[in-house]
DRENDO-1510 file (C-alpha; in Angstrom, 1 decimal, always signed):
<recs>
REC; n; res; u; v; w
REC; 1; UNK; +0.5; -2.5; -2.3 .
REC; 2; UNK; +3.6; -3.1; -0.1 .
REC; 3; UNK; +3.8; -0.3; +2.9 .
REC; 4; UNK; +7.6; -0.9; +5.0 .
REC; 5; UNK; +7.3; -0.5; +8.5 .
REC; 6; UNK; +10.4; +0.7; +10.1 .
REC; 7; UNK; +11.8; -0.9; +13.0 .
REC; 8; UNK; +14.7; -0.8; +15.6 .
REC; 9; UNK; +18.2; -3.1; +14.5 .
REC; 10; UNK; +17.3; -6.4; +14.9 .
REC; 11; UNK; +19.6; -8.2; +17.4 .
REC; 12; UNK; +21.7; -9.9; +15.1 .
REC; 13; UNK; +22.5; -6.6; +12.9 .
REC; 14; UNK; +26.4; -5.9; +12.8 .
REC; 15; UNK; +27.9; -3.0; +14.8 .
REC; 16; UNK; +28.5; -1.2; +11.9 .
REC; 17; UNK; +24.7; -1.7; +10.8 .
REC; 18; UNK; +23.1; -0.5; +14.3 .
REC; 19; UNK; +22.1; +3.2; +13.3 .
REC; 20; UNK; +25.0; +4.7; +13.8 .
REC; 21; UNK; +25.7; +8.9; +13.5 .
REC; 22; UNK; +28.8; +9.4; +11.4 .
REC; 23; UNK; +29.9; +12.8; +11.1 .
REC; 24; UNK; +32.4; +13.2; +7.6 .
REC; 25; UNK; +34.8; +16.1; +8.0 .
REC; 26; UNK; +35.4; +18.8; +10.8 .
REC; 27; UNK; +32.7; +20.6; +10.5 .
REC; 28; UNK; +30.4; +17.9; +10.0 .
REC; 29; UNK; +28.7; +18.4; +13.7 .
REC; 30; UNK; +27.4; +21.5; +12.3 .
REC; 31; UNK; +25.6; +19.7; +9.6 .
REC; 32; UNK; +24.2; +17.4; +12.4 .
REC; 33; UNK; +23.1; +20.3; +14.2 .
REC; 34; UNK; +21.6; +21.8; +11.2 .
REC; 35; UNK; +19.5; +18.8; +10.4 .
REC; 36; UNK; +18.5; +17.8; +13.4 .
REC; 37; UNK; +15.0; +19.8; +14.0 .
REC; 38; UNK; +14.1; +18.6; +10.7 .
REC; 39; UNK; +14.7; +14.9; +11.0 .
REC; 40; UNK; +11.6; +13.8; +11.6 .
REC; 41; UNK; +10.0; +15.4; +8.4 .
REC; 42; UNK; +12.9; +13.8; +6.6 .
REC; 43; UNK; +11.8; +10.5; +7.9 .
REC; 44; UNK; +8.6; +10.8; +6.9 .
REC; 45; UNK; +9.5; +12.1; +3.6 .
REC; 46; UNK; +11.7; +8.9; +3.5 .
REC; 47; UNK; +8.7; +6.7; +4.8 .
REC; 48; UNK; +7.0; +8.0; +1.0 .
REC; 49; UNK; +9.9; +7.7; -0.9 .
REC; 50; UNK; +10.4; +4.1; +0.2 .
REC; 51; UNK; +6.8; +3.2; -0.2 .
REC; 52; UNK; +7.1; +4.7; -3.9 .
REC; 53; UNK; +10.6; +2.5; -5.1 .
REC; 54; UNK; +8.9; -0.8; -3.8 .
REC; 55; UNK; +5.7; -0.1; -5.5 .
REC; 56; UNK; +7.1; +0.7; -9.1 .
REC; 57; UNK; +7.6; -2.2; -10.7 .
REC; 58; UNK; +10.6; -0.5; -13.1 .
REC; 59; UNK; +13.2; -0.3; -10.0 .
REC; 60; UNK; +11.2; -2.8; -7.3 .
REC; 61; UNK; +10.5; -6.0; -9.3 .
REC; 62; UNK; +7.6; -8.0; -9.5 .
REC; 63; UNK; +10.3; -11.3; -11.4 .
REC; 64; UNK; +11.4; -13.4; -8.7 .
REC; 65; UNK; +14.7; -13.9; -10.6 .
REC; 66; UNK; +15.4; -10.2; -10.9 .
REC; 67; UNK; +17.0; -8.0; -8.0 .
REC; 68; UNK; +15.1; -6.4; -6.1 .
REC; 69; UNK; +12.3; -8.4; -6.0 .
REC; 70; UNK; +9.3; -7.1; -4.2 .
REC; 71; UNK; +7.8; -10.6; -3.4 .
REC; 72; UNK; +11.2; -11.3; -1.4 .
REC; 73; UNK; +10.9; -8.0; +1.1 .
REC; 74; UNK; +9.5; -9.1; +4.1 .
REC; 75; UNK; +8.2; -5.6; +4.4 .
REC; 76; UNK; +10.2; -3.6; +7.3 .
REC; 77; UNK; +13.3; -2.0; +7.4 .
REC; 78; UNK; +15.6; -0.3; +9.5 .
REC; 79; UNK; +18.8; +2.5; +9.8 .
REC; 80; UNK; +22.2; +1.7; +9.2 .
REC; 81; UNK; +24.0; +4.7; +9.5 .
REC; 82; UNK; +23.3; +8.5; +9.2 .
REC; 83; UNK; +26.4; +10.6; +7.6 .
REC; 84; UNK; +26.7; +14.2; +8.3 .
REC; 85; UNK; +28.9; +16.6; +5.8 .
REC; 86; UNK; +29.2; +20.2; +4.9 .
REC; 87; UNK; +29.4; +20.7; +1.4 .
REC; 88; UNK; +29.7; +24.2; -1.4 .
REC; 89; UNK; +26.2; +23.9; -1.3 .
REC; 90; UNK; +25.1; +23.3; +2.3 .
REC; 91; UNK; +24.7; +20.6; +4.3 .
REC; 92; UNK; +24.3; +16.6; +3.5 .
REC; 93; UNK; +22.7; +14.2; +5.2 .
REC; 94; UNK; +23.4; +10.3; +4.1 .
REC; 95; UNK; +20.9; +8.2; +5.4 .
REC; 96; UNK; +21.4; +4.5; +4.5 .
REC; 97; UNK; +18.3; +1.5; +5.4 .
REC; 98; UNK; +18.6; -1.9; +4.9 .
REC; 99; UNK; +15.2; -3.8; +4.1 .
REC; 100; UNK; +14.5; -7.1; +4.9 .
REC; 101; UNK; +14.3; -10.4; +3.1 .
REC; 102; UNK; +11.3; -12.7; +4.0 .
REC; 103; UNK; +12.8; -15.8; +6.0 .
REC; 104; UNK; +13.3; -18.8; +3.5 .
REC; 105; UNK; +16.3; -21.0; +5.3 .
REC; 106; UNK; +16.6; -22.0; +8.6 .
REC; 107; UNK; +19.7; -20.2; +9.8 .
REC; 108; UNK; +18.5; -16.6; +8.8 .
REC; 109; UNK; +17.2; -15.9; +12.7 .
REC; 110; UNK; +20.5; -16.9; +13.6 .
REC; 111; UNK; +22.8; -14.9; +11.1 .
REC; 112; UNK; +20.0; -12.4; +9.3 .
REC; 113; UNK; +18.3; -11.5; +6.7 .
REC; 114; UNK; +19.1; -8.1; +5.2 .
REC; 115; UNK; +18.3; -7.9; +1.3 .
REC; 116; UNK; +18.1; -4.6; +0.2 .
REC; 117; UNK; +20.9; -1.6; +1.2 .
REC; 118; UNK; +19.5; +2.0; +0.1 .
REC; 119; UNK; +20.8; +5.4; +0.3 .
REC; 120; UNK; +18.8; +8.7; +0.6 .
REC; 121; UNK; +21.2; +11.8; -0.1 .
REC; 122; UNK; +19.3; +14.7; +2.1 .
REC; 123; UNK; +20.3; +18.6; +0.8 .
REC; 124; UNK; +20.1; +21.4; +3.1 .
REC; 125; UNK; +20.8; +25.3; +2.6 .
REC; 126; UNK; +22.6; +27.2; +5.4 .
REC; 127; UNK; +19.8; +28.7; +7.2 .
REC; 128; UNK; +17.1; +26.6; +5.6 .
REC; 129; UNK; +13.9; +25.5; +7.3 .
REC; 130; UNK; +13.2; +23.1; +5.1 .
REC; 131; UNK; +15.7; +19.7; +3.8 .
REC; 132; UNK; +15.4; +17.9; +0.7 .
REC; 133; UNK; +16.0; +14.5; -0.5 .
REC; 134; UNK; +17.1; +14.1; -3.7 .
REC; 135; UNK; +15.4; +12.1; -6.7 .
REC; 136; UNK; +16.5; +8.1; -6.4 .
REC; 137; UNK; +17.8; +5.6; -4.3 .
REC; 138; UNK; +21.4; +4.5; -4.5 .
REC; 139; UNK; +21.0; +0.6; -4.1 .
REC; 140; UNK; +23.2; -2.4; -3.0 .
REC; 141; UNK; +22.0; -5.9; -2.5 .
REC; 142; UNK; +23.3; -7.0; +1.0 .
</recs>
């Protein structure tokens, strides 16, 4: 069973990469308010969910020629970018990771080695105590 073990931007991640708090439309810092006493339950609900997708061999593969493959995540990951929005229906909360390829040529220390982009869309209800994330993973190869 693989288990990802988050970890701070590497030093080589791009700016744009480096955990960054975007806030989308003008009332966007009251989503961020909204969502922040409950971030660290969404992280751990995230934690699960990512466990989950790299453990299910329909949407993590076990086929080294199919993407993603399991055997290629080097088994940590780390934020890109959280993205704040007020919605009809609430607040949302965008919260994108990118996981890591095991090294396999010499110049990935140098320049990197992000494999796997995914996105976790987070649901909140004006005055709710508690946040969702919705069913799935958006996913990009990287």
């Amino acid at each position: 069973m693989t288990i990802l073990q988050r970890i701070a931007p590497p030093l080589w991640a791009p700016d744009f990469a480096r955990h960054r708090i975007l806030l989308d439309g003008p009332q966007a810092e009251k989503a961020r308010k909204a969502f922040a006493p409950l971030l660290s339950s969404l992280y751990e609900q995230l934690q699960r969910r990512l466990d989950a997708y790299v453990n299910d061999p329909e949407q993590c593969f076990p086929e080294i020629d199919a993407f993603p493959c399991r055997n290629n995540l080097a088994g940590t990951y780390y934020i890109e970018s959280e993205t704040y929005e007020v919605c009809d229906e609430g607040y949302r909360l965008w919260i994108q990771v990118r996981c890591q390829e095991k090294p396999s040529h010499p110049d990935q220390q140098e320049r990197g080695y992000d494999y796997l982009g995914l996105e976790a869309i987070c649901s909140l209800a004006p005055g709710g105590r508690e946040a969702f994330i919705d069913e799935g993973f958006n996913s990009s190869s990287i």
